[in-house]
PLY file of the C-alpha trace (Angstrom):
ply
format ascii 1.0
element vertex 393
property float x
property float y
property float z
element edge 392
property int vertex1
property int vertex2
end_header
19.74 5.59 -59.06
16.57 3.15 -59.87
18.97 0.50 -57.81
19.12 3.14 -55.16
15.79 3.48 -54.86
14.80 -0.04 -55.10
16.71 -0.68 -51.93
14.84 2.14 -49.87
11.91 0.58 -50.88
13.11 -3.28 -49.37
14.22 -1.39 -46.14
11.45 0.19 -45.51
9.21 -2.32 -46.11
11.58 -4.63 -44.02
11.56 -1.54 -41.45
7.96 -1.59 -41.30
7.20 -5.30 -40.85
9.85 -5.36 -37.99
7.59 -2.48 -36.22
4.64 -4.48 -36.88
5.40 -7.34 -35.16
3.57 -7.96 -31.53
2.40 -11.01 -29.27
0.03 -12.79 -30.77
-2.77 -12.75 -28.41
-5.79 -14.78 -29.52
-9.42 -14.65 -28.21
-10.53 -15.77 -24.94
-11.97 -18.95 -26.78
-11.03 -21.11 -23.90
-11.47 -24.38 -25.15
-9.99 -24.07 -28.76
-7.11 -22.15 -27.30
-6.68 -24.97 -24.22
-6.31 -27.73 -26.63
-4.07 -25.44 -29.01
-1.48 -25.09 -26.06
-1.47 -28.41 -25.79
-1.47 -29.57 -29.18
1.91 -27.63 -29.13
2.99 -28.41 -25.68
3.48 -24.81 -24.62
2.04 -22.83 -21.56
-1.02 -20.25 -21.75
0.19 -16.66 -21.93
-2.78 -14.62 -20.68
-2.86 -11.21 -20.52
-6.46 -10.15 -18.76
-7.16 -6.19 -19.45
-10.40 -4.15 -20.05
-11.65 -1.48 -22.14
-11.29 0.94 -19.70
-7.51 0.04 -18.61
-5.10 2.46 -19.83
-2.17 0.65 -18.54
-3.37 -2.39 -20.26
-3.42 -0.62 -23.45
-0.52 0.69 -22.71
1.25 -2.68 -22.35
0.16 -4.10 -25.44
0.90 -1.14 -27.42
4.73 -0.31 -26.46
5.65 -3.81 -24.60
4.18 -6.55 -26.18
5.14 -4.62 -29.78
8.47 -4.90 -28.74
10.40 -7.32 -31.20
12.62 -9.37 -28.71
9.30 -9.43 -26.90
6.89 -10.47 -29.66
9.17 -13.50 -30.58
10.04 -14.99 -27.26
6.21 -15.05 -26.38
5.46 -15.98 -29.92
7.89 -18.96 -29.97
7.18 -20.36 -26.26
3.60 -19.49 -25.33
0.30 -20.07 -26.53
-1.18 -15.94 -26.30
-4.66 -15.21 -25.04
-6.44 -11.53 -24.66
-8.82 -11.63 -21.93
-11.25 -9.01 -20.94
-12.09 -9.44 -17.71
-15.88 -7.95 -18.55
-16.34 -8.82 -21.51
-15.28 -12.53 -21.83
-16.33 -15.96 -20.41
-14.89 -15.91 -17.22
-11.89 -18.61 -17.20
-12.97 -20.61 -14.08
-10.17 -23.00 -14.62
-7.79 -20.23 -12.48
-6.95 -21.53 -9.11
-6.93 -17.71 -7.87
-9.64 -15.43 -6.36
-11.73 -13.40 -8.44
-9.57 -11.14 -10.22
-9.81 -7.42 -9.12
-6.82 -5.64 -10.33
-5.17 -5.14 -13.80
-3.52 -5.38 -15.92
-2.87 -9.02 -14.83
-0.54 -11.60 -16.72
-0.84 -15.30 -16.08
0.87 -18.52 -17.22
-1.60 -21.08 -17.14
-1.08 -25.22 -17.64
-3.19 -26.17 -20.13
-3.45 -29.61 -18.95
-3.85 -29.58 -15.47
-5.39 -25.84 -15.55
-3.64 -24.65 -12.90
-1.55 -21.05 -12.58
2.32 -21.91 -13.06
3.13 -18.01 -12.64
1.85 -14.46 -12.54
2.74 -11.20 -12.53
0.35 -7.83 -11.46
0.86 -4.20 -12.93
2.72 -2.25 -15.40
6.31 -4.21 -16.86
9.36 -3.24 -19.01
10.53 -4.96 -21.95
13.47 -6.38 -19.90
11.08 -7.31 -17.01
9.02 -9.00 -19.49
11.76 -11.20 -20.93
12.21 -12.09 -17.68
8.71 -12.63 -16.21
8.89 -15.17 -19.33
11.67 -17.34 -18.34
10.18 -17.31 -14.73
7.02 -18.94 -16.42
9.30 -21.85 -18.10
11.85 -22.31 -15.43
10.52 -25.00 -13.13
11.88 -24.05 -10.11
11.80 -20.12 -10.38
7.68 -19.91 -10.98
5.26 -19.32 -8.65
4.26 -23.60 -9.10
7.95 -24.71 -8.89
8.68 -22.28 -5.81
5.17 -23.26 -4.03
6.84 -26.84 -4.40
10.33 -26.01 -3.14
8.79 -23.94 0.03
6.41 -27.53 0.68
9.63 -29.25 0.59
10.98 -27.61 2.96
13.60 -24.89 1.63
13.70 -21.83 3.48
16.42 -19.85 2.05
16.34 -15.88 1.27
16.84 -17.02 -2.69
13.44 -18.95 -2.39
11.44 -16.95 -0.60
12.00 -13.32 -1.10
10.82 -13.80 -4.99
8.12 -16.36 -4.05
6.68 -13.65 -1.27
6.77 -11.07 -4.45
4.83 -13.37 -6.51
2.71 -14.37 -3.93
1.65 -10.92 -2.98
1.44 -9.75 -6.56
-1.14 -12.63 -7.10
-2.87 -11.81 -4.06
-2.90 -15.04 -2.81
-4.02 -15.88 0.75
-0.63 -17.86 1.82
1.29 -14.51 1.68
0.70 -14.07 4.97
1.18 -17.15 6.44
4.52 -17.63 4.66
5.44 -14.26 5.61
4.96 -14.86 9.32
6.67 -18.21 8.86
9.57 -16.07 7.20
9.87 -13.05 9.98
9.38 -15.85 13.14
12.59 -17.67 11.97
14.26 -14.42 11.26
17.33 -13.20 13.51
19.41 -10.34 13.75
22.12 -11.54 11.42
19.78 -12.37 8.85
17.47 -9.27 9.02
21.18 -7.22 8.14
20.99 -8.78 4.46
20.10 -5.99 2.32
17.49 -8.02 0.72
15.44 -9.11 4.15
15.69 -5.44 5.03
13.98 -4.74 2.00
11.20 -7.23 2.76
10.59 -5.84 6.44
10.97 -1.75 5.42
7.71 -3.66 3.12
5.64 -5.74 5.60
7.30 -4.90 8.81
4.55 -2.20 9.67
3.06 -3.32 13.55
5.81 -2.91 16.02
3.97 -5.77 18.01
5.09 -8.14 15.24
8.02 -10.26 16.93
10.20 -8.87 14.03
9.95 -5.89 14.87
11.07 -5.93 18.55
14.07 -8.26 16.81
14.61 -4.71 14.92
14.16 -2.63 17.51
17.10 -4.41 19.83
19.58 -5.15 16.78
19.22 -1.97 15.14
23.05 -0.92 16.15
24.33 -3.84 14.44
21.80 -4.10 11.11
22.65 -0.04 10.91
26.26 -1.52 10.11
25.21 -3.33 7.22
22.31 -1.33 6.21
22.94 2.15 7.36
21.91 3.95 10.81
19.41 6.95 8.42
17.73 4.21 6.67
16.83 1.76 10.00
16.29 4.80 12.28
13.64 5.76 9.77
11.96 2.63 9.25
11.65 2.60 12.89
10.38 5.49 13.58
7.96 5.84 11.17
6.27 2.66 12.35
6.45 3.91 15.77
4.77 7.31 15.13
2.03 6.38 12.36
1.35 3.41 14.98
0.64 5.83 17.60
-1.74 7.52 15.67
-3.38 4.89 14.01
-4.65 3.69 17.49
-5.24 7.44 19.14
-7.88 7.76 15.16
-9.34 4.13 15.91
-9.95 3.29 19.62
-13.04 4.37 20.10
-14.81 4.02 16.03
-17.87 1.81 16.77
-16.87 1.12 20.83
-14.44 -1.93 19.50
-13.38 -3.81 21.92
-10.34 -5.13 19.54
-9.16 -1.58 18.66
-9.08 -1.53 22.79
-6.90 -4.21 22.81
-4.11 -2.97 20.15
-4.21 0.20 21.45
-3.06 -1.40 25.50
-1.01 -3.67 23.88
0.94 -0.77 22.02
1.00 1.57 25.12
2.56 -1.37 27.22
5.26 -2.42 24.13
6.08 1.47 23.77
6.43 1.74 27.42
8.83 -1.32 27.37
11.21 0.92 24.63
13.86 3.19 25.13
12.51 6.02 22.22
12.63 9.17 22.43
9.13 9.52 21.85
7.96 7.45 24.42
6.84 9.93 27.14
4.60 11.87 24.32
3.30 9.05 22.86
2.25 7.23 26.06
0.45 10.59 27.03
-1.67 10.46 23.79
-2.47 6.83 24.12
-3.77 7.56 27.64
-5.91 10.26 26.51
-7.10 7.73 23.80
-7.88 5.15 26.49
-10.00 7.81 27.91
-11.87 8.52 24.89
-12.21 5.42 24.17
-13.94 4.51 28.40
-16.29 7.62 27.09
-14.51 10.08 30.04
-14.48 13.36 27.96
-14.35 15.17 31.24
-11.33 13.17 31.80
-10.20 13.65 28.06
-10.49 17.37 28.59
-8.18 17.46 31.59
-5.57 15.57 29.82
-6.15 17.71 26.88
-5.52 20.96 29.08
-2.28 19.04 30.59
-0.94 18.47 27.02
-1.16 22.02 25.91
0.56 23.13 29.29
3.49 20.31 28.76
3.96 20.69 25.12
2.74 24.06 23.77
0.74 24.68 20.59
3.01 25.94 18.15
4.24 22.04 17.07
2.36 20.98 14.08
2.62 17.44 15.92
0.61 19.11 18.81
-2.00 20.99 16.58
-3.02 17.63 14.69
-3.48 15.68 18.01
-5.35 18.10 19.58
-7.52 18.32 15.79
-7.93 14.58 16.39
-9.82 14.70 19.96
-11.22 17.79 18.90
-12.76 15.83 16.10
-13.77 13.06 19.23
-15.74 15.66 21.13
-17.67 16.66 17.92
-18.76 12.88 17.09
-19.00 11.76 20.89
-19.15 14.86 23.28
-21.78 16.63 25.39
-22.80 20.19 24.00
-21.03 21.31 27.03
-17.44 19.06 26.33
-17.81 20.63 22.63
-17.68 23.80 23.80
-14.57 23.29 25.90
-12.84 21.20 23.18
-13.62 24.36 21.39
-11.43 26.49 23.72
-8.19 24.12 23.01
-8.75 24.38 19.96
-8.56 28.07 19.60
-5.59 28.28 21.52
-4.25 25.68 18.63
-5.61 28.16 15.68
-4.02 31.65 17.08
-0.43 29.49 16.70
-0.75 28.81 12.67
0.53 31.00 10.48
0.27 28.78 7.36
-3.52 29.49 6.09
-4.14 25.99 5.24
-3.90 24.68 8.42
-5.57 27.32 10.22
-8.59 26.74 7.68
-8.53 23.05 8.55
-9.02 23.97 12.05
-11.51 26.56 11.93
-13.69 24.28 9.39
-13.34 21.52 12.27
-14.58 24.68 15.32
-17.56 25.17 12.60
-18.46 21.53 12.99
-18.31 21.44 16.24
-20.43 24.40 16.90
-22.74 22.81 14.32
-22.70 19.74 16.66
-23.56 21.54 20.04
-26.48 23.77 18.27
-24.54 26.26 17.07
-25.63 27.20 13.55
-25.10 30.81 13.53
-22.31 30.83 15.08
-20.32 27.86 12.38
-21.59 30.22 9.56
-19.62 33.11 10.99
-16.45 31.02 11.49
-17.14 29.14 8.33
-16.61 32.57 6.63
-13.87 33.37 8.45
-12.29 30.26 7.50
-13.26 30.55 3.93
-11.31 34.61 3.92
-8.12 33.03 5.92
-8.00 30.17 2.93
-8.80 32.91 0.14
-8.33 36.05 0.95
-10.30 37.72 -2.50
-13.04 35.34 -1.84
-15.40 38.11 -0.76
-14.09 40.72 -2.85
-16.54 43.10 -4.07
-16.28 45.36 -7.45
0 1
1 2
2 3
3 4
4 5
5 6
6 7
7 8
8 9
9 10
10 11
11 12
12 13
13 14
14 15
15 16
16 17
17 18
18 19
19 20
20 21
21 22
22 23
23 24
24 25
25 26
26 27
27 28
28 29
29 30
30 31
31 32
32 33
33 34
34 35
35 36
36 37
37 38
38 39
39 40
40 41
41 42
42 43
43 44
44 45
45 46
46 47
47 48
48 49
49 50
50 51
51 52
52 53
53 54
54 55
55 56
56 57
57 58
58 59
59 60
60 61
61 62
62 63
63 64
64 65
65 66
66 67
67 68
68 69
69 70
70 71
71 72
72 73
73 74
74 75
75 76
76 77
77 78
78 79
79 80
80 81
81 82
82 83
83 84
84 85
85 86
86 87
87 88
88 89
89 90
90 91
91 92
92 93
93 94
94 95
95 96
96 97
97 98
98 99
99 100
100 101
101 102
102 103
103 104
104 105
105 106
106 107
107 108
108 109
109 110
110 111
111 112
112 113
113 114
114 115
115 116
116 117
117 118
118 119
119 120
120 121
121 122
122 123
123 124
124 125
125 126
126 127
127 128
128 129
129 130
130 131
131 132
132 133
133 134
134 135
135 136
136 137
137 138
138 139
139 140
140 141
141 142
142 143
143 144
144 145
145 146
146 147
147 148
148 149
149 150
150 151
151 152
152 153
153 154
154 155
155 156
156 157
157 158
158 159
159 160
160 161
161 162
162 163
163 164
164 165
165 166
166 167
167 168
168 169
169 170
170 171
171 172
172 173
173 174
174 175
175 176
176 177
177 178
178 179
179 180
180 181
181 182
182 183
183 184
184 185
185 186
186 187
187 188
188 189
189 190
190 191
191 192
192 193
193 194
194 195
195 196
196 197
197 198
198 199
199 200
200 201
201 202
202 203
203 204
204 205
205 206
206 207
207 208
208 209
209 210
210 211
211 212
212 213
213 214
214 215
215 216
216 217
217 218
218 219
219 220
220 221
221 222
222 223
223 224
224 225
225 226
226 227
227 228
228 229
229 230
230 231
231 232
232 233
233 234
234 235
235 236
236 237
237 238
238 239
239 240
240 241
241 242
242 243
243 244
244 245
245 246
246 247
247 248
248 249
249 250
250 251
251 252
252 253
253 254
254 255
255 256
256 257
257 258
258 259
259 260
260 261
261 262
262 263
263 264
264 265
265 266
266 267
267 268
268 269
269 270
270 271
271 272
272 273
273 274
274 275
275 276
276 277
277 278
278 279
279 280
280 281
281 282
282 283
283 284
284 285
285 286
286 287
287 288
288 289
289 290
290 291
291 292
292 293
293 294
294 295
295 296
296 297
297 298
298 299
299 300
300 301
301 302
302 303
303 304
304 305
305 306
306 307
307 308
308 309
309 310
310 311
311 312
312 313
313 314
314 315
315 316
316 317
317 318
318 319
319 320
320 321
321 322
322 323
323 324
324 325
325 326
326 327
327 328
328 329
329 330
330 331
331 332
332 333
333 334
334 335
335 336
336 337
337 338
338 339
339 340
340 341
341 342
342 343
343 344
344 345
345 346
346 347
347 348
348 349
349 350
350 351
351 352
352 353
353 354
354 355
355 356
356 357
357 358
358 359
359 360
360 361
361 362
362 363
363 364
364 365
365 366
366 367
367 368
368 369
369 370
370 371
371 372
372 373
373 374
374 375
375 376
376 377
377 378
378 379
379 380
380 381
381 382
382 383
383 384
384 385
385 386
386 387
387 388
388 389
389 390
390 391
391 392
């Protein structure tokens, strides 16, 4: 029995130090922890956190505990726990200021320069990993900056150099992501893992890659499948369309101007269903944009004619230029914005949109002089959206 016992005691001791076993990350003592990495010839491990950072804490508490973990960083890397408020600031990193965590960087100690990188919350497994990245020469961020340099243009390079690139925030994602999508054809954009990249980055249908989607997507739908490119596309398409009909005219901008002819001309130029809609939204746009709210207003009754009310699609464009008249319009164009807008409101049955709307028609009276009459709909707004509000006992 005492042997029995003895035992328990060695395993749960040995239990116990295996638990307690973590990264060992030193303080951001730059210079005495420089010269220690390369007294033993290893890279900087550094994981910059905060106070504040929950993630961080969580990171260090049930990743960097982990025992596979705590030995493969212990063994290769030199560890250093940097508080991005707190500490010294390292200048050595060849990055811009650092602005999101948590943050872990491999560092040269010698020549002070970032060899890899990773930003946000990582696995056990993914941390493994993110280490052998670090101390493979041609898989880190250094070793793949020198490949791309060279020359090599291959999907195995550059898909993981993009995602380290972007992670790190660095300014060449863009240019080697333009570089990537220009050489790009149709055959290419069907590998599973360049369709990844674009559902990612491929966001402006004026982007060349996108028009190369556009025209291939019966073959890539092949490879890839005809629900998951149809969406892509169209979900570019539409948020596009009202990206520019929210932006044209914010601050008169003569660029927003631009986009928004350039879109109406590439949407013309496509066979989408939505074409016909969209191009009558982007010409009411146009208008808002010249300052025409008379104009705007006669496009706006057209619209309502054409397409009806009862569309959610139709009730938020019509909020939108509603909302134009309010910061733009004449007392007198509020007024009749107000009257489309009405006609939008009697169509909701969900409360929560007609609230939205009324609270908008109480702006707008608010904007033309109004007041007493944007209290009243203000509490009719408020009942429609809460029906006890004003309940009395």
């Amino acid at each position: 029995m005492r042997l029995f016992f003895v035992f328990l005691s060695v395993w749960i001791c040995g239990s116990t130090y295996a638990q307690d076993r973590s990264i060992r990350l030193e303080k951001a003592d730059w210079q005495r922890v420089i010269a220690k990495a390369k007294e033993e010839n290893k890279l900087l491990f550094i994981d910059c956190n905060a106070v504040w950072c929950n993630p961080c804490k969580a990171l260090v508490k049930d990743v960097f505990s982990r025992n596979v973990v705590a030995d493969f960083y212990n063994e290769n890397f030199v560890s250093v726990s940097y508080d991005i408020e707190r500490d010294k600031s390292p200048e050595f990193l060849d990055m811009p200021k650092i602005s999101s965590i948590p943050l872990l960087l491999f560092v040269n100690p010698s020549t002070l320069k970032i060899m890899h990188g990773f930003l946000g919350g990582i696995d056990e497994s993914g941390m493994l990993e993110l280490g052998r990245e670090a101390l493979d020469g041609k898989r880190n961020l250094a070793g793949m900056r020198e490949r791309y340099q060279a020359g090599e243009r291959g999907e195995a390079l550059l898909i993981p150099y993009l995602r380290v690139l972007k992670s790190l925030y660095y300014g060449e994602y863009s240019e080697v992501l333009a570089g990537y999508f220009k050489d790009m054809t149709v055959e290419r954009l069907a590998i599973p893992e360049n369709w990844s990249l674009f559902e990612k980055e491929g966001n402006d249908a004026l982007m060349p890659v996108f028009q190369l989607a556009w025209h291939g997507r019966e073959p890539i739908a092949t490879k890839i499948g005809d629900e998951r490119v149809k969406s892509k596309l169209e979900e570019v398409l539409t948020w596009q369309v009202k990206d520019n009909v929210r932006r044209v005219d914010r601050g008169r901008s003569e660029k927003n101007y631009q986009k928004l002819v350039a879109f109406r001309d590439c949407i013309n130029s496509m066979d989408w269903k939505e074409r016909d809609f969209s191009l009558f939204v982007l010409n009411m746009a146009e208008k808002a944009y010249q300052g025409d709210y008379d104009d705007v207003l006669k496009y706006l009754k057209r619209f309502i004619k054409k397409y009806g009310v009862g569309d959610e699609k139709i009730g938020e464009y019509v909020y939108i230029f509603c909302e134009k008249f309010k910061e733009n319009g004449s007392p007198e164009q509020i007024l009749s914005g107000i009257e489309k807008l009405d006609r939008v409101v009697e169509s909701q049955k969900d409360a929560g949109i007609r609230s939205r709307l009324m609270y908008l028609k109480r702006d707008m009276l608010r904007a033309a002089g109004y007041e007493k009459e944007a209290m009243r709909v203000d509490t009719l707004a408020t009942k429609i959206l809460n029906p006890h509000f004003y309940d009395r006992k």
